[in-house]
N, C-alpha and C positions, 0 to 999 in steps of 0.2 A: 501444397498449393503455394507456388510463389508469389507473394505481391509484388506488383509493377511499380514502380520508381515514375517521380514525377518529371519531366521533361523541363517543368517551369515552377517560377514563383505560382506565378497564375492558377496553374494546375497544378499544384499544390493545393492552395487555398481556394479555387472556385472549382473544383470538379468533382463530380460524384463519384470519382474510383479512390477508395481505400489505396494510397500508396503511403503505408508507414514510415516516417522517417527516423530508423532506427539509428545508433551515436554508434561510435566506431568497431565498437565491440557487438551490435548486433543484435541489441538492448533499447527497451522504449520503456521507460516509466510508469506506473499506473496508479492513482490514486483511485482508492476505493472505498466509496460512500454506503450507509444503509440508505436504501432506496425509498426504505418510509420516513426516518426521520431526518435525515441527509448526513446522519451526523458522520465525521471523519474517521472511516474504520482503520486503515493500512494505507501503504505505499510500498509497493515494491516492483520489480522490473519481471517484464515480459519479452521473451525473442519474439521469432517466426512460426515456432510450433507451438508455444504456450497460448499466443493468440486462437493459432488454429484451433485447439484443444479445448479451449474455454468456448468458441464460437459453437463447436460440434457436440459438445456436452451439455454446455448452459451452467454447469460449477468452473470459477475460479480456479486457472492453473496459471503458476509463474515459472519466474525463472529464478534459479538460488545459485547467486553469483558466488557466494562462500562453497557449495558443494559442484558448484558449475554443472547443475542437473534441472531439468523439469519435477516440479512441484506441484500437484494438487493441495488446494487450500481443504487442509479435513481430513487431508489421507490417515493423518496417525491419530487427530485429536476427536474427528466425526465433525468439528464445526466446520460443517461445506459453508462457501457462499454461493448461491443461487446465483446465475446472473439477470437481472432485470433487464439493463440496458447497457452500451460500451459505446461509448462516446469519442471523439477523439477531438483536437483542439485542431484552432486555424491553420498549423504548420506541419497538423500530422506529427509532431515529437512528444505529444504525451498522450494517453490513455485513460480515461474516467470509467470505474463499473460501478455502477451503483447495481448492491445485490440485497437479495433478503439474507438473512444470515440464519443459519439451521447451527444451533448451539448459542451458548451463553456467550459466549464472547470469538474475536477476531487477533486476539493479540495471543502471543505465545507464551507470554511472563504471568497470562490468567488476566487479564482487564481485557472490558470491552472490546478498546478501543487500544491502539499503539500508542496512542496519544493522549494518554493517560498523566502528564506534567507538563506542570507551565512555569518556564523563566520568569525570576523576578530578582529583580538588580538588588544589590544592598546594599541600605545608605552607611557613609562612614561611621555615623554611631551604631548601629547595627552591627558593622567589619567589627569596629573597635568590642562590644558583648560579645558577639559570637567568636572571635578570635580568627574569622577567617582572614584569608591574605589575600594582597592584590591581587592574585594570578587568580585568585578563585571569583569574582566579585558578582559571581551569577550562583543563584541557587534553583533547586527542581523542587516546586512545589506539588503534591502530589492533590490533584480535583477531579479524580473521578472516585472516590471513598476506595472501598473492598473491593477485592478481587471479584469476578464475576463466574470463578471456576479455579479448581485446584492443576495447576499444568502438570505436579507430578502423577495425579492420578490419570489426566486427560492423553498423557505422551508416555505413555506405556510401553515399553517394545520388549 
């Protein structure tokens, strides 16, 4: 099923036909939420078929620019995500699923969330104790505690 291309701005942003506006490679973004608590699970990119796939399923299928193959989210770990709903934004170039999520976590390193770290700058007396260097001047605080499941158990082949 191919989707139809927008003819206009206009039709873009005001018309009720789904014309994806995928980026040169063919590729549209998708941020994805839990549907109950909103919170930020992933981000990853979806073609023409991973949309169709997810739509005709109701689980979560991407696109895995590193293996350049279609993806079900769960195939190897069982943590499907459901989809609730799939949203798209005013220009059509990104993708929102908010899904229930079937397993302990959405990330592959075993947390919840992908987004399991937060930048925090460090002041020069900070640099000066810790010894890092200017090149480094950002660190990854880790704020979601433990892991939410073990990935080498979950990714078994």
């Amino acid at each position: 099923m191919p989707f139809p291309t927008a003819n206009s701005k206009s039709e873009l942003e005001s018309n009720s036909v789904f014309t994806p506006n995928f980026d040169r490679d063919g590729l549209i973004p998708a941020v994805v939420t839990d549907a109950k608590t909103g919170e930020l699970l992933m981000v990853a990119y979806m073609n023409e078929e991973a949309i169709v796939k997810t739509l005709e399923t109701g689980f979560a299928t991407f696109y895995s620019r590193s293996r350049k193959s279609i993806w079900k989210k769960g195939e190897s770990s069982g943590h499907e995500l459901e989809l609730v709903d799939i949203r798209t934004d005013c220009d059509q170039d990104t993708l929102w699923l908010l899904v229930n999520m079937r397993g302990p976590g959405a990330c592959h390193t075993g947390y919840r969330s992908c987004f399991y770290r937060s930048l925090k700058t460090i002041s020069d007396k900070d640099k000066a104790e810790s010894g890092v260097t200017a090149e480094a001047p950002v660190q990854l605080e880790f704020v979601l505690g433990s892991k939410a499941f073990d990935p080498d158990q979950a990714y078994k082949k």
